[in-house]
Every structure is written in C-alpha cells, then in structure tokens.
C-alpha positions as CSV (number, residue, x, y, z in Angstrom):
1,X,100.3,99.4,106.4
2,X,98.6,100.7,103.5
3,X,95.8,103.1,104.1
4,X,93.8,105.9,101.9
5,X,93.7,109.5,102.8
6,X,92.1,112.6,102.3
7,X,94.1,115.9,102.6
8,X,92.0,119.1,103.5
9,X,90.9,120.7,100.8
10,X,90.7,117.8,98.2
11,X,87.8,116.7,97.4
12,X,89.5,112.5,96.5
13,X,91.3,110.5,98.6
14,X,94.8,109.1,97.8
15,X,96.6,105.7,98.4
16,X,99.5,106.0,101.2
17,X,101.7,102.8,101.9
18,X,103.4,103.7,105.0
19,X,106.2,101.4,106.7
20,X,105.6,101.2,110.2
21,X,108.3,101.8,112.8
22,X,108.5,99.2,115.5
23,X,108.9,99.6,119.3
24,X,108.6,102.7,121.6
25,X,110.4,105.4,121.4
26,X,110.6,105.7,117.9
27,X,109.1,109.3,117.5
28,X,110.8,112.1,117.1
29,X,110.9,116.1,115.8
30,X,110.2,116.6,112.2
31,X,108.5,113.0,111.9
32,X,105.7,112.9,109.5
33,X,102.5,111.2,111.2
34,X,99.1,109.7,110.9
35,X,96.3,110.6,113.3
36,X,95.5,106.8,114.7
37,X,91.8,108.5,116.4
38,X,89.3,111.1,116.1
39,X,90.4,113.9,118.4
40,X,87.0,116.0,118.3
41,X,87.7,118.5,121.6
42,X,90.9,119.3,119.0
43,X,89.1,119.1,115.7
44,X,91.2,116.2,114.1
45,X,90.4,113.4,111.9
46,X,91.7,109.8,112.0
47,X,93.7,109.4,109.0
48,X,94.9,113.6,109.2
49,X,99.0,113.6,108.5
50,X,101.2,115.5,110.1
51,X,104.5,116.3,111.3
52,X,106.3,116.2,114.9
53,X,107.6,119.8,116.4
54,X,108.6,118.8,119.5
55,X,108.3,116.5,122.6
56,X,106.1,118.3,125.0
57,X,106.4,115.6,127.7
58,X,107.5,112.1,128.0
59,X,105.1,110.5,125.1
60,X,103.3,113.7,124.0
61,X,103.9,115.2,121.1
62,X,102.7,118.7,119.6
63,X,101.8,118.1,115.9
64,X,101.4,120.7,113.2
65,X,98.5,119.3,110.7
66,X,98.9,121.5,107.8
67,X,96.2,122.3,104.4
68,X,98.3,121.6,101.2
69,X,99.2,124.6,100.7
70,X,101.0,124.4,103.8
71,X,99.1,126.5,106.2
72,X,98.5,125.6,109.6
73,X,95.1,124.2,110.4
74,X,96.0,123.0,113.8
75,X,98.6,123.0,116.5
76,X,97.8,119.6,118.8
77,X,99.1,118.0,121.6
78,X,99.0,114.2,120.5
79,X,99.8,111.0,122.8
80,X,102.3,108.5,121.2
81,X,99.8,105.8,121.3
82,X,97.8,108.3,118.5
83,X,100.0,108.7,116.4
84,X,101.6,106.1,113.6
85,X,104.6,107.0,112.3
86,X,105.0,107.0,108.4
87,X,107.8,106.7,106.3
88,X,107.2,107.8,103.1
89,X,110.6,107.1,101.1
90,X,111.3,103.3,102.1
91,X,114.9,103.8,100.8
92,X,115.3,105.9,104.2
C-alpha cells in the first residue's frame, strides 16, 4: 500500500509505501502504525502514525501518536481492525 501523509506540525504531506502484514495477530509492542479511521471522541486522524505500547486486551492496542519532535499528542486505545501495520524498512 502506498499512501500520503501529513505529520502534525507540517504544513506538506509526504509519500509512505508501507508493506502490509498479512493475517491476525500480527501486531505487536513497538509496531509502527497507521490510523485506518477517524477517531474524533479521541481526536485522531485517518492517516496519523504511530507506534504500539502495549496490548491492553485481546485486539486493543494503546497507541502513542507523537508531533515530530517526539512529543506525545495522544495516548489511544485503538482496535486491531484500525490499525494497519507499516513496515518502513522492507529489508526487515
């Protein structure tokens, strides 16, 4: 999937090729992610990146979206099904 993307605080978006990771079950802590839906009771964006703390329940994920300067701009509880996990170096 290839998808643009605009980081807080920048006033252009940027290109993102993402390979996608098949089949449930394939999140995990310190996974970098891509907000699938608006989230507006929380404040999110479709298209907002992240990264994956921890599992807070069986398919629900608490997700620090940070500015680019890395300060926190939200703390959310995301479902699986939200999120789209992105792998930014394919040679991993």
């Amino acid at each position: 999937r290839t998808a643009w993307i605009v980081r807080t605080g920048q006033d252009s978006p940027e290109f993102l090729t993402a390979f996608v990771e098949s089949g449930l079950g394939t999140l995990k802590e310190n996974d970098v992610v891509a907000l699938l839906r608006d989230q507006p009771d929380q404040g999110l964006k479709q298209g907002w990146v992240g990264t994956i703390l921890l599992e807070l329940s069986p398919g629900v994920w608490e997700v620090e979206f940070a500015d680019q300067g890395g300060r926190t701009i939200a703390l959310a509880a995301c479902e699986a099904s939200d999120l789209l996990a992105l792998q930014l170096d394919p040679a991993r």
